[in-house]
Each structure stands twice: as C-alpha cells, then as structure tokens.
C-alpha positions in Angstrom: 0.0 0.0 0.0 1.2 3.5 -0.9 1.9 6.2 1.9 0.3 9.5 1.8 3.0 12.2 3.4 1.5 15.6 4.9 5.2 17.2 4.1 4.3 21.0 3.3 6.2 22.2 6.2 9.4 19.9 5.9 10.7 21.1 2.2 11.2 23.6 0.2 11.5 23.8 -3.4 13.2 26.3 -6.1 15.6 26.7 -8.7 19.4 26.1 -8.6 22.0 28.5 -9.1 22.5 28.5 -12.4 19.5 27.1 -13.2 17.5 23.9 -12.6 15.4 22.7 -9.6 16.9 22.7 -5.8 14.8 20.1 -3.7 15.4 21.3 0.5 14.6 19.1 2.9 15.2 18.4 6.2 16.9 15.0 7.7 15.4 15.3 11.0 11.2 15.9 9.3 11.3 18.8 11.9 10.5 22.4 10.4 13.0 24.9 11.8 10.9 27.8 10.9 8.2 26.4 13.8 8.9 27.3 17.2 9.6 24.5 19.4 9.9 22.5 16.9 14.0 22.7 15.6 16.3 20.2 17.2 19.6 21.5 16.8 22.6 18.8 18.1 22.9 18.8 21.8 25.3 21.6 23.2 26.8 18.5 25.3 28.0 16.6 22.8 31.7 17.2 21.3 30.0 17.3 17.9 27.4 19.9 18.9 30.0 21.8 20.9 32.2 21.8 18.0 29.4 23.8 15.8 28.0 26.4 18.1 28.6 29.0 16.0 27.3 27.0 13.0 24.3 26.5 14.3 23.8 30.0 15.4 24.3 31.6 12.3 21.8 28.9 10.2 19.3 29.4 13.0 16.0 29.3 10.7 17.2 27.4 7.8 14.5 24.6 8.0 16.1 22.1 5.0 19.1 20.5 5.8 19.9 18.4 3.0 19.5 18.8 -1.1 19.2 17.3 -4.2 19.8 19.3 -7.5 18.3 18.3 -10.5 20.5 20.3 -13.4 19.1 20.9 -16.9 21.0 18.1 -18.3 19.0 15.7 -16.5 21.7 15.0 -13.7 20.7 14.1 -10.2 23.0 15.1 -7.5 22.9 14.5 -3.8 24.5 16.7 -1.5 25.7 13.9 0.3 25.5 14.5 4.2 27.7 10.9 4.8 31.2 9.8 4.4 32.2 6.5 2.3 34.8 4.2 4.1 33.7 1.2 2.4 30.0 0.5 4.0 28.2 1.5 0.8 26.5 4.6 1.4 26.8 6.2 -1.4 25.2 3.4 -3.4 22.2 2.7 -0.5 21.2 6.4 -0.4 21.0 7.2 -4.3 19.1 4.4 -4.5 16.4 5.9 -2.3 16.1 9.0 -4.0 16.3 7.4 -7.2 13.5 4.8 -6.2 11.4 7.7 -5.5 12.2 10.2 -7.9 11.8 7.9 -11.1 15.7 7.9 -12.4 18.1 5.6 -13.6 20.4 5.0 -10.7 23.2 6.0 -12.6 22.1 9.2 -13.2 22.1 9.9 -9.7 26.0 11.9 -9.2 27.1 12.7 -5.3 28.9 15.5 -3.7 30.2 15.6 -0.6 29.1 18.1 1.9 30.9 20.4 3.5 31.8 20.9 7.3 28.4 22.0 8.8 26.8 20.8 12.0 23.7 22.6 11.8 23.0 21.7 7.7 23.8 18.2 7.5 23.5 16.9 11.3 21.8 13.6 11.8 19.2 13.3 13.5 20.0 9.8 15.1 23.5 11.0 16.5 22.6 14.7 17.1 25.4 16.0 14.4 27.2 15.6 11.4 28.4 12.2 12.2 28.5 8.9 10.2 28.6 5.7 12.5 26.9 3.2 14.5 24.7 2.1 11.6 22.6 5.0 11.2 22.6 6.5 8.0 20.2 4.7 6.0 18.0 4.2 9.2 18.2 8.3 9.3 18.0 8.6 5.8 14.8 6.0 5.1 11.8 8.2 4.7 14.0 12.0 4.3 15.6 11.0 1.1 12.6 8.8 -0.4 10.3 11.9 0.3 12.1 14.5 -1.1 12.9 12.1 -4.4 8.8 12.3 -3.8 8.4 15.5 -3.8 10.8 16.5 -6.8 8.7 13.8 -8.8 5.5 15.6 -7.8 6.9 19.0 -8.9 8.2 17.7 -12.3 4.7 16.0 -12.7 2.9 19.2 -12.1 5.0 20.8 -14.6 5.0 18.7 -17.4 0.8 18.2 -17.1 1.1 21.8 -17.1 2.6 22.3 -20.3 1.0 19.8 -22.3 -3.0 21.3 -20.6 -3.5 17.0 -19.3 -4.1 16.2 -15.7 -1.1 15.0 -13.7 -3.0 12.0 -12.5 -3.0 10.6 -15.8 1.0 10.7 -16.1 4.3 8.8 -14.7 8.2 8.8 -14.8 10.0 6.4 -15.8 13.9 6.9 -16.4 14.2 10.4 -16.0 11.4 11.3 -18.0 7.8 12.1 -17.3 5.6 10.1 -19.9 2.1 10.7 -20.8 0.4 7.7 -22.3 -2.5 8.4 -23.9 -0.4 11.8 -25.9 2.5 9.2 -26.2 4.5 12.1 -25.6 7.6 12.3 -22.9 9.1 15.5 -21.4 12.8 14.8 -19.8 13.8 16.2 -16.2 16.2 18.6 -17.8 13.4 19.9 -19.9 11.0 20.5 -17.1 13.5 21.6 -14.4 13.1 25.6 -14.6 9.5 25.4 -14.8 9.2 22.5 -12.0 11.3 25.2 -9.8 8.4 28.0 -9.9 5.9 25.5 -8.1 4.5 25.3 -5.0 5.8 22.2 -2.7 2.7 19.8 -2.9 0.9 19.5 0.0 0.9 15.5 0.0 3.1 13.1 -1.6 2.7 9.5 -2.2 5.1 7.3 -1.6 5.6 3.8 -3.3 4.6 0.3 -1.7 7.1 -2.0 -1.6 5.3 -4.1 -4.2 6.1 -1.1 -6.8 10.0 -0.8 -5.4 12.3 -1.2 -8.5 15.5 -0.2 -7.2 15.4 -0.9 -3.5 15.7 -4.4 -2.6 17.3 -5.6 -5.1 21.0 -5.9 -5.9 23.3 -2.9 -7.6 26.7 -2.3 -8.6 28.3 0.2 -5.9 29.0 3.4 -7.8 32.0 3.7 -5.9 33.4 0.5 -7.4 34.7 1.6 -10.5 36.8 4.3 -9.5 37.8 1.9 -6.6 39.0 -0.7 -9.1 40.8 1.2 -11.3 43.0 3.6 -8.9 41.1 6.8 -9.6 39.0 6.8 -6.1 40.9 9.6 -3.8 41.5 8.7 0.2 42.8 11.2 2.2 46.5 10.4 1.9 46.2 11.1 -1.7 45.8 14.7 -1.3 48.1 16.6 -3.3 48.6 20.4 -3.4 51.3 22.8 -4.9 54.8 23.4 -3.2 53.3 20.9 -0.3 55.3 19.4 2.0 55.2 15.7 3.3 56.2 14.9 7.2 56.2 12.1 9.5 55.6 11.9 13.5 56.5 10.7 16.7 54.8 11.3 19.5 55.5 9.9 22.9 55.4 6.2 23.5 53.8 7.1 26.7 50.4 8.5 27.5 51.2 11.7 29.3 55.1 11.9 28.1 57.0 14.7 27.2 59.8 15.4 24.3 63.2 15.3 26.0 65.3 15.6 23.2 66.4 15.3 19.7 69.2 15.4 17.0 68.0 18.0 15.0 71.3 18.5 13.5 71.3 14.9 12.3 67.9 15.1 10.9 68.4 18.0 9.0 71.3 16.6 7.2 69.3 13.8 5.4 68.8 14.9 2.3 65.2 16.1 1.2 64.3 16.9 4.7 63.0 20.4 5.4 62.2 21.2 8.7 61.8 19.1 12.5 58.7 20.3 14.1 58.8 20.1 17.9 55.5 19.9 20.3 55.7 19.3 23.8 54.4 15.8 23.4 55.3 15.1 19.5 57.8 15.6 16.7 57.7 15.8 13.1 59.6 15.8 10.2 58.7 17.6 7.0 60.4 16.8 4.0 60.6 16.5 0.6 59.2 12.8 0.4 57.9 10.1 2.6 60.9 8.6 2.1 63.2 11.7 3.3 60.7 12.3 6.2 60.5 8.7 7.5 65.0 8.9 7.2 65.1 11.8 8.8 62.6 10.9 11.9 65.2 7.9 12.5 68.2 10.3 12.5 66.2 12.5 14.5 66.3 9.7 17.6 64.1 11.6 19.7 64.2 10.5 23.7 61.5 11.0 26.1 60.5 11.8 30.0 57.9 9.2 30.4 56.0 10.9 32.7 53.5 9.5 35.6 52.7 6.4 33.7 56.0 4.9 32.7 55.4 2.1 34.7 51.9 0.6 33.7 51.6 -2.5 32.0 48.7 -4.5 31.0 48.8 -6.3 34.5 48.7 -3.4 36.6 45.9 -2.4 34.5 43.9 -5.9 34.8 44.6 -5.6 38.6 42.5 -1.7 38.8 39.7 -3.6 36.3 39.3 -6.4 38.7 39.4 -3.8 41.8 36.6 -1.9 40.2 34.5 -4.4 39.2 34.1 -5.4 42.9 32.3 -2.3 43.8 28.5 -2.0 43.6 27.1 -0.3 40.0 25.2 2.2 38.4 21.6 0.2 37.5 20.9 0.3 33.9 18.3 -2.2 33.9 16.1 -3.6 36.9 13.5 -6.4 36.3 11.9 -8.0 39.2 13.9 -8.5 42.8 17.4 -10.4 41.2 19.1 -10.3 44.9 15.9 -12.8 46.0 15.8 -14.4 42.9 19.6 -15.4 43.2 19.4 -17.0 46.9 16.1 -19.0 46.5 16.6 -22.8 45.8 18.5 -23.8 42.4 21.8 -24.0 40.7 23.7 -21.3 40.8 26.4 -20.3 38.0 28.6 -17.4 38.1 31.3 -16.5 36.0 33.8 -13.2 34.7 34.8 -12.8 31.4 37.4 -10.3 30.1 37.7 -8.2 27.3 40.9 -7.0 25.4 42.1 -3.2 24.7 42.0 -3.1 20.5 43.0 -1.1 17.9 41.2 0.2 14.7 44.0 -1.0 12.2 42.3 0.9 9.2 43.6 -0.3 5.9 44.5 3.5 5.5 46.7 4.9 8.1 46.3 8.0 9.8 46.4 11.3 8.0 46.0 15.1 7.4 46.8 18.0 5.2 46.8 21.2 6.3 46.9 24.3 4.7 47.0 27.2 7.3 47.3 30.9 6.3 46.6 33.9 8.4 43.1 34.4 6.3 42.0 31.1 6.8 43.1 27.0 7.4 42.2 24.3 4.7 42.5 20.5 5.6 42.2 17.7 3.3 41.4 14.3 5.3 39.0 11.5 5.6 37.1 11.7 8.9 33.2 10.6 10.3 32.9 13.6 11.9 34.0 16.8 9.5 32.3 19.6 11.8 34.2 18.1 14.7 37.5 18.4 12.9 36.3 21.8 11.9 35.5 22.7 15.4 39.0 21.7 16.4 40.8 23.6 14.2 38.9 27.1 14.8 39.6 26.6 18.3 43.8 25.8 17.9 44.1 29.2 15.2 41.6 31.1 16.9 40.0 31.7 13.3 36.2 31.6 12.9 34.2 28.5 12.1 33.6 29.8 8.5 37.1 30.3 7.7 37.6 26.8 8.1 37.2 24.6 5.3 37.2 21.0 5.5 37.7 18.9 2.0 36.7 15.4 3.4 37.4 12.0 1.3 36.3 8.4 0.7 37.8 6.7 4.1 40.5 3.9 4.0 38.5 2.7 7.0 36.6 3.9 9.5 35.6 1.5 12.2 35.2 4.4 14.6 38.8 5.7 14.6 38.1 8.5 12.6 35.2 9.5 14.7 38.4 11.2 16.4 40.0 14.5 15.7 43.0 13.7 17.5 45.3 13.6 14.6 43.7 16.2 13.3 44.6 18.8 16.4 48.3 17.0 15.9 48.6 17.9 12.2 47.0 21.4 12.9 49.3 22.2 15.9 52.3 21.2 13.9 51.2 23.0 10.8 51.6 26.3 13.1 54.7 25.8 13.4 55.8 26.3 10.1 54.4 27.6 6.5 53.1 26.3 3.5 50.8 23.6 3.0 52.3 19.7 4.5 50.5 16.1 4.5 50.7 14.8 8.0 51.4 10.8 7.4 51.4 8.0 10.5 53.6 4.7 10.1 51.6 1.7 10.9 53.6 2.0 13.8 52.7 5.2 15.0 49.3 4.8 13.9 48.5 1.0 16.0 50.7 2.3 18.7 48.9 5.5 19.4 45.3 4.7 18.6 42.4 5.3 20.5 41.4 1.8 21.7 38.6 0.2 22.5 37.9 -0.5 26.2 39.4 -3.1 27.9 35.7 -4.7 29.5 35.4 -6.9 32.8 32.0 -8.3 33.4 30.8 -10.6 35.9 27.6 -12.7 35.6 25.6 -14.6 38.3 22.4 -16.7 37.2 19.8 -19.0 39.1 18.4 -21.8 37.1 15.0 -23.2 37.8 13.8 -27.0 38.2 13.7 -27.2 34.1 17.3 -25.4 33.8 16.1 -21.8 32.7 17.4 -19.0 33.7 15.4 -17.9 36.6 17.6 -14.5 37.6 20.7 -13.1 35.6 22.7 -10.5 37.3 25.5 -8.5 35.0 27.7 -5.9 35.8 30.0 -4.5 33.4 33.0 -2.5 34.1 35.2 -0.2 31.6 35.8 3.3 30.6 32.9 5.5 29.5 33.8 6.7 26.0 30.0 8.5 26.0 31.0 10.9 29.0 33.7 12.3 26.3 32.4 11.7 23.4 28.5 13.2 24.4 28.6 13.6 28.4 24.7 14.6 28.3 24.2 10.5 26.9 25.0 9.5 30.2 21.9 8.9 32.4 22.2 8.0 36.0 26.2 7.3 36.1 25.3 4.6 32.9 26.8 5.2 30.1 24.3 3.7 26.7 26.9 2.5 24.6 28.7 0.8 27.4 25.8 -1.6 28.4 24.1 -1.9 24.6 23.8 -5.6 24.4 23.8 -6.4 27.9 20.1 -4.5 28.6 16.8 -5.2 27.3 18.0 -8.6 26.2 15.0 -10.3 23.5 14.9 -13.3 26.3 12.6 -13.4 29.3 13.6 -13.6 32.3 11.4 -12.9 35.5 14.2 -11.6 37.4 17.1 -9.2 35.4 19.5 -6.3 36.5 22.3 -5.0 34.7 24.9 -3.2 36.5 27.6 -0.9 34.9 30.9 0.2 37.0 33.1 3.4 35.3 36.6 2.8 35.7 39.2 4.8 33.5 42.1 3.5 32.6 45.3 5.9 31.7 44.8 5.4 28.2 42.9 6.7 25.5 39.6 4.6 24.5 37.3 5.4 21.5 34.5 2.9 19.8 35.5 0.0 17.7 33.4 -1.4 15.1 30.0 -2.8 16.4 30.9 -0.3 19.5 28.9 -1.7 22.9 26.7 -5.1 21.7 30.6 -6.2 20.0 31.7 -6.6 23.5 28.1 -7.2 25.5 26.8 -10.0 22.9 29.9 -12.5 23.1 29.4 -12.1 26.9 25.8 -12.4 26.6 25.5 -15.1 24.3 28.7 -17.5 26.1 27.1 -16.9 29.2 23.9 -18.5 27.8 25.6 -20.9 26.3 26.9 -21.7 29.5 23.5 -22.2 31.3 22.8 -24.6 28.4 25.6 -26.8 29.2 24.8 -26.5 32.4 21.1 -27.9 31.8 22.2 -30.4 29.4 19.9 -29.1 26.9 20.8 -28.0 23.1 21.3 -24.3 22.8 19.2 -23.6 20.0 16.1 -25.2 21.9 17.2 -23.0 25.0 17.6 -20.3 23.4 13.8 -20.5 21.4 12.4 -21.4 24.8 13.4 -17.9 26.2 12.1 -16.2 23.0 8.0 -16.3 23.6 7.9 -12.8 23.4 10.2 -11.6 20.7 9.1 -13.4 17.1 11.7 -12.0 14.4 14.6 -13.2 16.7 12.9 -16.6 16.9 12.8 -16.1 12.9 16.0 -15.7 12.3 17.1 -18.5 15.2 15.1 -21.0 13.6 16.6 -19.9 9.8 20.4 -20.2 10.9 19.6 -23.9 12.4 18.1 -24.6 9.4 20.4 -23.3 7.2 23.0 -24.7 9.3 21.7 -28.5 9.6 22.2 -27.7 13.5 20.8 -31.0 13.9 23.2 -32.9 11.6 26.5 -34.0 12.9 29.3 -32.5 11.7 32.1 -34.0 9.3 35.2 -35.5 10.7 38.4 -33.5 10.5 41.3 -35.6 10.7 43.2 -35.0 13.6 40.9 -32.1 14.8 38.1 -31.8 17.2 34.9 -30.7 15.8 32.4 -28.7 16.8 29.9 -25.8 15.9 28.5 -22.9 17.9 25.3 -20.2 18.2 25.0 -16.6 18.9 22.2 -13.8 18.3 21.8 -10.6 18.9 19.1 -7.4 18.1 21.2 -4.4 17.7 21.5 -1.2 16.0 17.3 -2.0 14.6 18.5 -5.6 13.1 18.0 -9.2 14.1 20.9 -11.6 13.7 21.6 -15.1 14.7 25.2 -16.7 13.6 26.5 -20.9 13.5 30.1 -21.1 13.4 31.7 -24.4 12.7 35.3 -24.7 13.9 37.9 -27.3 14.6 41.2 -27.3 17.1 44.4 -29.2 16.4 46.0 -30.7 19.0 47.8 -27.6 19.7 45.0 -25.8 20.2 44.8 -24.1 16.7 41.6 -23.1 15.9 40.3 -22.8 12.3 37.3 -21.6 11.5 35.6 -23.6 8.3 32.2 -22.4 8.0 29.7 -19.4 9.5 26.0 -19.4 8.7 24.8 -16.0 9.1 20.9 -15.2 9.2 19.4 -11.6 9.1 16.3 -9.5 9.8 17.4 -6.2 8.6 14.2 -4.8 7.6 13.3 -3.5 4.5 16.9 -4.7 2.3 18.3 -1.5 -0.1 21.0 -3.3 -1.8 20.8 -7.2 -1.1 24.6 -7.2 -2.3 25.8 -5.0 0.3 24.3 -6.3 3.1 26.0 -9.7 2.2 29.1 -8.0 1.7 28.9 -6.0 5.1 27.9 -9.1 6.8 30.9 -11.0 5.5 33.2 -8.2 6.1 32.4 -7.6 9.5 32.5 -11.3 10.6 36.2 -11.8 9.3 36.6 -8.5 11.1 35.2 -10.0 14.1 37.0 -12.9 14.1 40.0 -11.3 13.8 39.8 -10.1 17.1 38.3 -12.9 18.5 41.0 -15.0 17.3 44.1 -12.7 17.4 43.6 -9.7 18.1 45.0 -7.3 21.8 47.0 -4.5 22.8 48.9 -5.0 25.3 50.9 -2.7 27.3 54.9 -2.9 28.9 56.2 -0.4 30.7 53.6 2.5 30.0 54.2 1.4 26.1 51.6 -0.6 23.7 54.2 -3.8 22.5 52.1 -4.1 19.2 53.2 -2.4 16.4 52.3 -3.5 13.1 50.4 -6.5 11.0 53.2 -8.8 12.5 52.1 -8.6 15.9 48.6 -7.4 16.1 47.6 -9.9 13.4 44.5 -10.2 10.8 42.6 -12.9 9.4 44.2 -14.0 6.1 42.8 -14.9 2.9 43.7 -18.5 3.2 42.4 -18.6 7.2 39.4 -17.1 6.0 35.8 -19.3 6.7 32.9 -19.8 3.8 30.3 -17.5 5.0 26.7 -17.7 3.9 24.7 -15.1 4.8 20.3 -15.5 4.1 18.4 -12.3 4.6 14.9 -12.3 5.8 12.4 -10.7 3.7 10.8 -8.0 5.2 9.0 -4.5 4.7 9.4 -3.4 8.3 11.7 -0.1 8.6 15.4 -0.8 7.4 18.0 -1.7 10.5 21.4 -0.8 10.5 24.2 -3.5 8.7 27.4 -1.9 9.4 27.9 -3.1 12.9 26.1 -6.2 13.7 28.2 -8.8 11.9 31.2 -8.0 13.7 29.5 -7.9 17.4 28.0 -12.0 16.4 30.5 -13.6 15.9 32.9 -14.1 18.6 30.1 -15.7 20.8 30.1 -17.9 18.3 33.0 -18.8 17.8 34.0 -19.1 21.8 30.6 -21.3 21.4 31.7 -23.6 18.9 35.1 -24.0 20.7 33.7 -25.2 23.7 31.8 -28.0 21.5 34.8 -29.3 19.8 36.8 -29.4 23.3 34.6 -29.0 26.3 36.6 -26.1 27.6 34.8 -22.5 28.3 37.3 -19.9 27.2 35.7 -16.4 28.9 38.5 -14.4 27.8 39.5 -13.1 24.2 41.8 -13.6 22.1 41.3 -17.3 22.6 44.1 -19.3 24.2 46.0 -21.7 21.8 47.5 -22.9 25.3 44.5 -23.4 27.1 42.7 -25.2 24.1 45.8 -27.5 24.0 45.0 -31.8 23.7 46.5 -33.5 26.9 
C-alpha cells in the first residue's frame, strides 16, 4: 500500500543557481521555521560543541539536505555521509532514485561540507557517520524528497501539455504521458518545475512497486575503486606541499626530552623538524626523506607518571573496580531474591581486550594554514568536529575553516576522532606552506584510541527445568560516551557501554544489569559494532553456558526464552536450518569438531550466527564455516548487506582469534600487521549469509556482523573441546589436547 506524506512544512522547493530545480529538505522531518519544533545537536556533545557557532548563524534554515536536479538531467545529492567502504553512497541514491523515477546511474554525489547545523543527523545529534545510522536516518528524508521533486516535475509537465497530472508517470528520468504518447525529460522541465508550489501531499511507493530498493546494484563507488582513480585522504596533493612524519611519545602523558635536529636536517630532502611538547615531526621533501630523517632525528622521552603501567597493573584496577556495587541500567523484578532462593547457581567473569582500529588507511592530514583562513584535506566521520577543532587551535572563525573530506580507508570508529587532526593542525603552526601529516603503521597502531578493555561478571539461578530464573551482570570499563556526548549519560550509565547487555529479546522474570566506570590511563574510542561487540559474546557465552549447564541444546534453550520476541525466533530457527544444526558434523582428521550459536538485536537488526570450527592438538583453531541469518528490515542493496555481513564477521574474528594490545612499561608492544595480526585470505571461513524478507523499517548492517560472531565462535570451541574460554583472544595454550 502506498503512503500518503502531509510534508508542506518539511521542504522547500526552487531553482538552482545557475538554473534547474533545488529540492530542500530536512533529515530530521522537523521544520525549523516552527517554534519548538527545531532540534539542533545537543550543546553536550563534542560534535554539537564543535558547531555552536554553525548552528547560530543557520538558525532558521528549515532544510538540511538537497538534491539538484540540473538541466541536463543529472541528479545530484549533496551527500551529508562519508564512504569508508559501508556502501553509502550506493544505498542512499538508491532511495532517491526509487522515488524520484531515475536511472540509478544518473544519480551523481557531492560531498558536503563541514556544517553541523546543515547536515546533522538526527540519530547521533550532528554531522556524524557511525553506528549504523545512515540509511535508518536517511529511510523516509531522502525517499520523500525524491517524492516531492517527482511531484513537482509532474505538475510541470501536465502543465505544459494542458493533461491532468494523475494521468501521467516517470520512468527513467522522463515524465511520460500515455495516452499523448509524448515524454518531457527532467532537464526539460526543471526551470518550470522550480516556480511551483511544494505539494501538500506526496505518495510514496509500496514495496510491491519498489524497483531499485531491494534488489542488488553495482556500488557506484566500485569503478573508480578498481581502477586507482578513487581519492582517500592520503592522496591529497597540493602545490609546493610538504610531506612529514611523527612521533609522538610512546607514553600516554610523556613529554619530548630531546632530539638530534642536527642529524635530521642533514638527510637529504628533509625540510624542517617540528617540535610539540608531546610530539615531533619531520617535513620533508618525500615520505621517504621524512621517515629517514625521523630515525636520525632519535628523539628521547621523560615518560611521565605512567611509565610504569603495563597491562597487569591495569587488569589488577579492572578487577578492583569491578568489585564495587554499579550504576543500574536495567532492573526487572527482585534479582538479589531471585539469586538465593533454591536452584543451581552459575557465576562467572569474562574479560575483554584493549584493541586497535587497524584501518587499511593509516592516519592522516593535510593542512593548509594561512593567516586568512586554514584548509585540511582528510577523511574523517565527523567533519564539523574536525572543523570545530581547528577554529579553536588558530583562533580563526568557524567559517574560515574549510574542511575537503574524502572516501575513508577505513573507518571503524577511529576517525570518529580529531585527534590527529589537532596533531597535524598544531604542527602545521609551526611552520608555513601547505604539508600532509602521514602516520607509520607503527605510529598509527601504537597511538590509537582503543577500544575498552571490558570486565563483566555474571551470576544466574536456574529453575527445576534449567532456565534461567535470575541473571545479574555488571559491566566495568571506561565511558567513552562521558567524552564523546557527556549529556548521553543517564544515572552514572553510560548507553553504549551496556548496549547488548540490557533489554535482552529473552525473558527472564528476574534481570538487573549493573555498569561500574573505571578509567584506565589510556585513550579509549569505539571499535566497530561499538557496545553489543563486547556485551553480545558475553551475553550469548554466558547463555551458552546455562545450556551446558542444563544439558539441553542451545538452539532449543535459546527458542524457549524467545515467547515474546518473534523475528529473533525467525532468524534463530533460519540459521539452524540453514545450518543443519541438527546434523552432525564431518570428521576432521586429527581435529576436534564442533559448531557454535550466537544472536543478537542491535543497531534496529535481528541476527543469529552458527560457526563451525575445529582445534588441532595444539590448540589451533580454524574456522571452516559461518552461517549468518538476518532480519534487517526493508533490504536497499541485497549485495551489500551480504558484503557487510561477510566483512564484519572476518573482522570479528580477527579479534576474536588474534587480536589485543597489550601494554609494557607504559608502552603498547604491538606495532604492526606482524604482531597485532588479521585474518588471512587462506584462514578465511565460507560464510553464507540468508536475509529475511521483510518491509518493516530498514535496521542498520554496518555493525552487527562483527559484534555476532565471537560468541560464536568461543561457542563452537567449547563444542569441539569442552573447555569454556571467557577471555578473548582465545588461548591456543588453554585449548591444547593433553
């Protein structure tokens, strides 16, 4: 059935500089110009903070976003989201495109610029692209302003041929009337289309009549991808620019002792050595000179208060903390009564690593910085942030800072962070003329922003048939919310922190989640799948554990605990199947089998996950097989989802399998591919990933196949060898055959 949209107050429509039609409309389907009614991004958060004076001076503006249509029939989207690979810029074309009536390839993007006020998402509360939101943001917005500019055309072509518009439709950029057998193109309509009132209704298609969405595309990005032409931040070029390299302290809180600038300066091609009280760079000619000269440089360091912390010292505080009473995120029933009353008690802590981002791109900036005004070229999530950052370091205003943002190399929430951007911008002060700001791998694993380290203990009472009667967890880590948007944290809890771990799709009579703040002396930031990534593997091995522990399969416990929550039952029951749960597995020659379950709902999406492993005798694990099933909603591009899916499980299992950072005397002792190590090709499992159909509102894919599959896996392990690993990586050592 179609949807009839009251959207008078939400868009505006005119013509386009030069001519053609400009489509306004606002992300948020608030009108600006109505009191009470504009939601700016909260002054709390660092990304509203970042923006004040943005939003000040477009108080009033009610659209937000915009689509140009030019006289030569070209679509273009000013896009409002960054690309690092998640398939964006396919997904939200498609939706105007759906809408609108034009080939897909007709649709062009441009990206747009730093503003938090103009292009802030509703979801996050500014310009930010993460935690699966865009096309869940983006849904009805961009479908009903495609709408609208349909409607407009429409109007104007019935217009000039004297016909009723009811008795037309597009198709391919054109507006066709049947019975005249006569077509008008956009282009041709455009000027006229821009002197017409916004229609007071719009009707949007059924899914039945969808002809682009839900069905699979070629990314538009892929081409340029493919063939080289596709720029990434670290391919900014510029004239007379400068390229330099940087060191900064190998310990959090460290100062520069000193250097041998002499030394450094001698290497041929090198410029210039850039000193910050925490950092050094060297600007040269060439990577190559830069990268030479930081060696010759050999700069030394005070290590400051924390030159004696290592990972053990830091597990020790976890521990501490997570003995002291919580913050209650979640309270169901009376858990302290529920615990002592008769049955078997099972309790258990599981432990978390500190991680890094790894993006395929290392860290980088160019910065151009004049006394007029400060360019930087840079692939970020969050380009009013990075704005914001450097207006406050050059004192220069917000509008004389002009951010030139790029496809991403890699996101995974490390470039939610201006870090290296306040770096690169502080250096650049130092010195004139425009220089790229480059990170080894080194530098760039070695001084990331990491995701927490997590300690969470579980308690649970099962009842005469083995359910869980009371579950009790409390988990303790840094708060990345109370810096990243203080005003998200409620009560001492911080959202992100216990995603996953509240509001579970099981019942149980008896629940309360805890959450403990303890801050480590290191930087933390989110990690791909951000909270349910660490909450579902404890979560789901916990339940897996109660399962054992009633000798029942944990499929069937799981469905018995899902009365009340139908599409996670769905897509339970679809990965068993798909998965011949019930079948035995094949032999593996020297190897113990076995096969695992996890599910989760998260980020608006329903997943359940079989992984099928087997462990060598030394406790190798290889992973053969995962069986991913998904309730996404409403599917835009069937071929991304699959890809995202896969993606973000090898992503997952990376870390599951390999991947820490670990810390030696106030120093991470990772430093590259060699020892913080990723999946290979040949390590890599079949995964198969079935998508149920559905026209309920699309949920996010970005996150939720990384935050599946360790459970999984741990699950799976603990099959093939009867040993319960609560701690990632997974052991070799422990999984070892005696």
């Amino acid at each position: 059935m179609s949807a009839v949209v009251n959207r008078r107050r939400f868009l505006q429509v005119g013509a386009a500089a030069g001519g053609g039609l400009l489509v306004g409309f606002n992300l948020s389907g608030c009108d600006a110009n109505k009191p009470g009614d504009r939601k700016d991004p909260p002054a709390e958060t660092a990304v509203g903070a970042a923006a004040t004076a943005a939003s000040n001076r477009s108080a009033g503006l009610a659209p937000n976003a915009f689509i140009r249509i030019g006289r030569d029939g070209v679509v273009t989207l000013v896009m409002h989201k960054v690309e690092m690979g998640q398939g964006t810029f396919t997904s939200m074309p498609m939706l105007i495109a759906e809408e609108l009536g034009v080939d897909l390839a007709k649709v062009k993007l441009e990206q747009a610029p730093a503003d938090n006020t103009l292009y802030s998402d509703p979801m996050l509360g500014g310009q930010v692209t993460g935690g699966s939101t865009s096309v869940r943001a983006a849904w009805k917005p961009l479908r009903e302003a495609g709408a609208t500019a349909r409607s407009v055309l429409v109007s104007a072509a019935a217009q000039q041929w004297g016909v009723d518009g009811a008795t037309l439709h597009v198709k391919d950029g054109a507006v066709i009337d049947p019975a005249g057998k006569r077509s008008l193109g956009f282009g041709e309509l455009v000027d006229a289309a821009a002197r017409l009132p916004v229609p007071k209704t719009i009707t949007l298609k059924s899914a039945g009549g969808y002809t682009l969405i839900g069905k699979s595309h070629l990314r538009l990005d892929s081409v340029e991808k493919t063939n080289g032409t596709a720029l990434f931040g670290i391919d900014a070029r510029l004239p007379g620019m400068a390229i330099a390299t940087v060191a900064a302290s190998p310990v959090v809180g460290g100062k520069l002792k000193s250097v041998d600038e002499a030394k450094a300066l001698a290497v041929k091609g090198v410029r210039q050595v850039l000193k910050l009280d925490n950092a050094v760079a060297v600007v040269a000619d060439h990577m190559w000179a830069a990268r030479q000269g930081l060696a010759a440089l050999a700069p030394t360091w005070d290590d400051g208060p924390h030159g004696a912390m290592s990972s053990a010292s830091m597990r020790a505080d976890m521990m501490k903390a997570a003995g002291q009473p919580g913050a209650v995120a979640e309270n169901l029933g009376d858990v302290a009564r529920s615990l002592g009353e008769k049955g078997r008690r099972i309790d258990a802590v599981y432990e978390l690593p500190f991680l890094a981002h790894a993006t395929m791109e290392p860290i980088n900036c160019t910065v151009d910085l004049r006394a007029d005004g400060c360019d930087l070229w840079v692939g970020t999530q969050v380009p009013s942030m990075a704005q914001g950052a450097a207006a406050r370091l050059t004192g220069l205003p917000l509008e004389k800072i002009k951010v030139h943002n790029f496809y991403l190399g890699g996101g995974f929430g490390r470039r939610l962070e201006v870090d290296y951007v306040v770096q690169a911008v502080s250096f650049a002060k130092l010195m004139k003329g425009p220089v790229k700001f480059i990170w080894s791998r080194e530098e760039d694993i070695q001084h990331d922003m990491f995701r927490p380290y997590y300690v969470d203990r579980l308690s649970a009472r099962l009842d005469a048939k083995g359910m869980p009667a009371a579950w009790l967890h409390k988990v303790t880590g840094s708060s990345i919310m109370a810096r990243f948007a203080p005003g998200a944290v409620k009560d001492g809890v911080d959202p992100d922190a216990v995603e996953g771990a509240r509001e579970l799709q099981y019942t149980i009579a008896d629940m309360r989640v805890e959450y403990v703040r303890h801050e480590p002396p290191v930087p933390t930031a989110f990690w791909r799948g951000v909270g349910p990534t660490h909450n579902v593997f404890v979560v789901e091995s916990f339940m897996d554990e109660l399962a054992a522990a009633a000798r029942l399969d944990p499929v069937g416990y799981r469905r018995a605990l899902l009365s009340k929550a139908p599409r996670m039952l769905r897509v339970l029951d679809l990965v068993a199947e798909k998965a011949h749960w019930k079948q035995p597995l094949k032999a593996v020659a020297g190897r113990r089998v076995g096969r695992g379950v996890s599910m989760q709902f998260a980020f608006g999406s329903y997943m359940a996950q079989v992984a099928e492993v087997s462990v060598g005798p030394d406790g190798d694990v290889k992973v053969h097989r995962v069986v991913c099933a998904l309730d996404c909603g409403q599917v835009i591009n069937p071929d991304t989802v699959v890809a995202q899916m896969e993606g973000g499980i090898v992503f997952g299992l990376s870390a599951a399998l390999y991947g820490q950072i670990t810390f030696d005397k106030g120093r991470v002792v990772q430093s590259n591919f060699g020892d913080y190590r990723m999946m290979r090709m040949n390590e890599a499992p079949v995964v198969e990933v079935h998508i149920v159909a559905s026209t309920d509102e699309p949920g996010g894919i970005g996150e939720p196949g990384t935050a599946a599959i360790a459970p999984a896996l741990a699950n799976a392990v603990f099959n093939a060898t009867g040993k319960r690993l609560r701690k990632l990586p997974l052991d070799p050592a422990a999984l070892k055959k005696a």
